[in-house]
C-alpha positions in Angstrom: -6.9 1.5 80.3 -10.0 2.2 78.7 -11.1 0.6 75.2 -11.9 3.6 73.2 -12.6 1.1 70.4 -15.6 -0.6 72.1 -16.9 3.3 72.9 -17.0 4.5 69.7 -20.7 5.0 68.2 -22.5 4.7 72.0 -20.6 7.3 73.6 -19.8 10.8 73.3 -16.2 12.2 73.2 -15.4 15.2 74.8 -11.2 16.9 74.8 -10.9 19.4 77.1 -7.7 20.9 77.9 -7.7 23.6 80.6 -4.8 25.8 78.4 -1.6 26.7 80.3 -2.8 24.6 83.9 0.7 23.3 85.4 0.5 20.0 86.9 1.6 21.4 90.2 -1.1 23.7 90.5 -3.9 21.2 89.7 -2.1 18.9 92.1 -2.0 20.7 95.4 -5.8 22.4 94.4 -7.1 19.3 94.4 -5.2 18.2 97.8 -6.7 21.5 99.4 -10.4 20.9 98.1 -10.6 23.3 95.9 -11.5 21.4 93.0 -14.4 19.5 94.1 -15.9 19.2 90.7 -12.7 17.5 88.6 -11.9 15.5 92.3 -15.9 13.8 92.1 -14.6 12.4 88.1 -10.7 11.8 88.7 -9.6 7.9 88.1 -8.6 7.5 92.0 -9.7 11.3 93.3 -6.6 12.2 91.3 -4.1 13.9 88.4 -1.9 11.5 86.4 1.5 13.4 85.7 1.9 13.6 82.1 4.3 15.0 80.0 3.3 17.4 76.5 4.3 17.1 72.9 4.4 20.9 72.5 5.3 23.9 75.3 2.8 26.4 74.0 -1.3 25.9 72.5 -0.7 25.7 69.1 2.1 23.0 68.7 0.7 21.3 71.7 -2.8 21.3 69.9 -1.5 20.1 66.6 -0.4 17.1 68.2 -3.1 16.3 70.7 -5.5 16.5 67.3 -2.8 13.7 65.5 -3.5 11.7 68.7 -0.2 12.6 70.4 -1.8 13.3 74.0 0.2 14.1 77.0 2.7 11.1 77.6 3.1 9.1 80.9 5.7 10.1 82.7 7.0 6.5 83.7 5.4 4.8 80.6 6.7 7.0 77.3 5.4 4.1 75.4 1.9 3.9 76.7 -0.6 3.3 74.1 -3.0 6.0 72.6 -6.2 6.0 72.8 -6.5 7.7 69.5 -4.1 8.0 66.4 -3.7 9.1 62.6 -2.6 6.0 61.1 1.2 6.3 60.2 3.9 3.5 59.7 6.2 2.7 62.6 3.9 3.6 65.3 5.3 2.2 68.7 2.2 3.5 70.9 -1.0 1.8 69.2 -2.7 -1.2 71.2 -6.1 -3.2 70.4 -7.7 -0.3 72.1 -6.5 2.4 70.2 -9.0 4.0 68.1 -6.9 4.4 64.6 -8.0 6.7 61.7 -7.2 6.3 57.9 -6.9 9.9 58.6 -5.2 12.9 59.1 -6.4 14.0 62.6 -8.5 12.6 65.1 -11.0 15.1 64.7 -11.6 14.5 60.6 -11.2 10.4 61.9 -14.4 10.9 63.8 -16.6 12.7 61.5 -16.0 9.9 58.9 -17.2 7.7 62.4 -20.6 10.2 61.9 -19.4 12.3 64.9 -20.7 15.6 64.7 -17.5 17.8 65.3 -18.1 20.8 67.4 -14.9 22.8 68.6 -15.6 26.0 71.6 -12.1 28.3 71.5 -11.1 29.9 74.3 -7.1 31.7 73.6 -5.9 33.6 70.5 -5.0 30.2 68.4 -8.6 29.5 68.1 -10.3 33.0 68.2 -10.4 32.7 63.6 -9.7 36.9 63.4 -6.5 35.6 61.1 -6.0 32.9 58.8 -3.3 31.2 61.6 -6.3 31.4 64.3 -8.6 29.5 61.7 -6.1 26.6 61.5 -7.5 24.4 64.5 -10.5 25.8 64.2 -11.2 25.1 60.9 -11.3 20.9 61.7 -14.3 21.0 63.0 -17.7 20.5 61.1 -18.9 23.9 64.1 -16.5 26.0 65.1 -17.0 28.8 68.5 -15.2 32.0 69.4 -15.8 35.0 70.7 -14.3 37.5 73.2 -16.6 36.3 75.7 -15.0 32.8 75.5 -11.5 34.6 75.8 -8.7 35.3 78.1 -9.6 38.9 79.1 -12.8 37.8 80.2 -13.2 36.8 83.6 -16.6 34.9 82.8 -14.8 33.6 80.0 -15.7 29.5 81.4 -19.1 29.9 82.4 -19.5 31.6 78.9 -18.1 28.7 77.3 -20.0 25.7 79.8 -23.5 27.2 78.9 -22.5 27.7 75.2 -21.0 23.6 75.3 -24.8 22.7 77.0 -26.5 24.9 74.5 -25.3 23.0 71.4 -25.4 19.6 72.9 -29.1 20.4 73.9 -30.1 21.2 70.5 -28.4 17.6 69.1 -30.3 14.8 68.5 -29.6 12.5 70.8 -29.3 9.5 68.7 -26.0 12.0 67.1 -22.8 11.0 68.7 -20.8 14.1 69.5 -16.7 14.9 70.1 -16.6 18.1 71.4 -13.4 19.7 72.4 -13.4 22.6 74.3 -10.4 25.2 75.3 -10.8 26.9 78.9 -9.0 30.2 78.6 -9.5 31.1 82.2 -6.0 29.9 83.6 -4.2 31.2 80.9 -2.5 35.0 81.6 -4.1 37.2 82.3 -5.5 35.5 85.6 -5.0 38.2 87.8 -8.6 38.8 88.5 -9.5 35.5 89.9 -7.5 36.5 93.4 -9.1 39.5 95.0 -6.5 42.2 95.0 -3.9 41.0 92.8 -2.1 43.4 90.6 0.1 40.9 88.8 -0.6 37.1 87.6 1.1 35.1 90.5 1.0 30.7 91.0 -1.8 32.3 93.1 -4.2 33.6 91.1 -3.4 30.4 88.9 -4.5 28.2 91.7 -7.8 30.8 91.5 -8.3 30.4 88.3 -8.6 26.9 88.4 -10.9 27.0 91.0 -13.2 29.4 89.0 -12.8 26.7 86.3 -14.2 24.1 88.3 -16.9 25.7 89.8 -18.2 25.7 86.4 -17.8 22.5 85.5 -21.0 21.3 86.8 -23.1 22.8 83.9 -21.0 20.6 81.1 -21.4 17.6 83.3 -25.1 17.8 83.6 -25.5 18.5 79.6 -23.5 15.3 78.7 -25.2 12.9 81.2 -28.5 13.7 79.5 -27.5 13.0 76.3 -25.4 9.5 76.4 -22.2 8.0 78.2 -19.0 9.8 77.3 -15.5 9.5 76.9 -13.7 12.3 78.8 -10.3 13.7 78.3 -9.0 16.6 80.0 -6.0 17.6 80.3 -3.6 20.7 80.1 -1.5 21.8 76.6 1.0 23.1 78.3 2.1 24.9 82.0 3.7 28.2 82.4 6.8 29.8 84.6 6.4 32.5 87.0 9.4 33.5 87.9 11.6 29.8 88.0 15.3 29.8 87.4 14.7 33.3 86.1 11.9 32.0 83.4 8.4 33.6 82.8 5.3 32.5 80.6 5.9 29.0 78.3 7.1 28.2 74.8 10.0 27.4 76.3 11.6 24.1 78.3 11.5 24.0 81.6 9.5 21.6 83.6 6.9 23.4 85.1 6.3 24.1 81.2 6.8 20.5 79.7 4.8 19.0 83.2 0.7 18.8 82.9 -1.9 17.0 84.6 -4.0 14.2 82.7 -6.8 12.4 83.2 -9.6 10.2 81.5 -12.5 8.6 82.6 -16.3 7.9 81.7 -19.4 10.1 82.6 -22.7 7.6 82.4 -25.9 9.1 81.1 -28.4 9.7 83.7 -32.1 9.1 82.9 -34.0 11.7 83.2 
């Protein structure tokens, strides 16, 4: 388990969840190849099964930013990497980064984090006072319908928006940036030449689209400073199981997500 304690201040921190990714999915890409960039950063070339707090973005968001993250599967006690101070926590360990405060993200800015948040789906697009709810934790907020669902360049968008601002930082300025990658959510249909319909298919495509841009973020962190990475999925989605379609609802392949977190070193110029 990483310290997070002993990271904060020298290292970046970056959340990224991949919105709507089923575990499944990310598993089986990853076993074909097709997700060269997340298999070269993976703890072991590999997804940890995780379960979510929430079955759709916005309750699954709200607790990621309390510090409930996705939850071991075998270990429902694990300890946190980060958490909102509150009595009777059972998951906090000497390396859990704990905040007199009500979210992670307003934690870190009192740490002199600069807060930078890139939407991607409706909950974070700030056209109505409930999309400027997440949003509106961060110190610099990003949406646009570039960075959305209905556009299919929607990642590469947000990767060289994500390398833009952390090129303009100082880089003595730690950073937590969270970022929301729309791509996987519906509609994905156009990631899968020929597909009329969103499928586990163009899902799988989708994903691979994602990683193809990952690259670009990569690169932008390493020149600035180590960082902390998270990324993870909210929540997954049902195409068709035991008669079930979409999420914000339980079922497994809803409640089921693929976790990981690991470290990216700087890399001199």
């Amino acid at each position: 388990m990483i310290d997070v304690n002993a990271l904060i201040g020298t290292h970046d921190i970056v959340l990224m969840t991949i919105d709507t990714l089923r575990y499944d999915v990310a598993r089986d890409a990853l076993s074909l190849g097709r997700t060269p960039n997340l298999a070269a950063v993976l703890p072991g070339g590999s997804w940890e099964e995780r379960q979510t707090p929430g079955s759709f973005t916005y309750a699954a968001h709200h607790a990621f930013f309390a510090g409930f993250l996705p939850t071991p599967v075998s270990r429902p006690k694990h300890p946190r990497p980060f958490a909102a101070r509150f009595p009777g926590s059972e998951t906090l360990a000497d390396s859990t980064c704990v905040f007199d405060a009500p979210d992670i993200v307003t934690g870190l800015a009192g740490l002199g984090y600069h807060t930078i948040c890139i939407g991607g789906v409706g909950f974070f697009n700030k056209e109505s006072p409930l999309g400027k709810v997440l949003p509106g934790l961060f110190a610099e907020s990003h949406w646009t319908p570039d960075l959305g669902v209905t556009e299919p360049r929607s990642t590469e968008n947000q990767m060289t928006l994500a390398a833009a601002i952390l090129g303009r930082l100082p880089r003595e300025q730690r950073a937590f940036l969270f970022l929301n990658v729309s791509a996987v959510h519906q509609p994905n249909r156009f990631y899968l030449e020929g597909a009329e319909e969103d499928s586990l298919a163009s899902h799988a495509a989708a994903l691979a689209y994602v990683d193809r841009q990952l690259p670009t973020l990569w690169a932008a962190l390493q020149r600035r400073a180590p960082a902390f990475c998270i990324v993870c999925s909210d929540h997954g989605t049902a195409y068709g199981e035991d008669g079930y379609n979409g999420h914000r609802l339980a079922h497994p392949v809803v409640w089921t997500v693929p976790y990981a977190e690991f470290l990216l070193p700087r890399i001199e110029a």
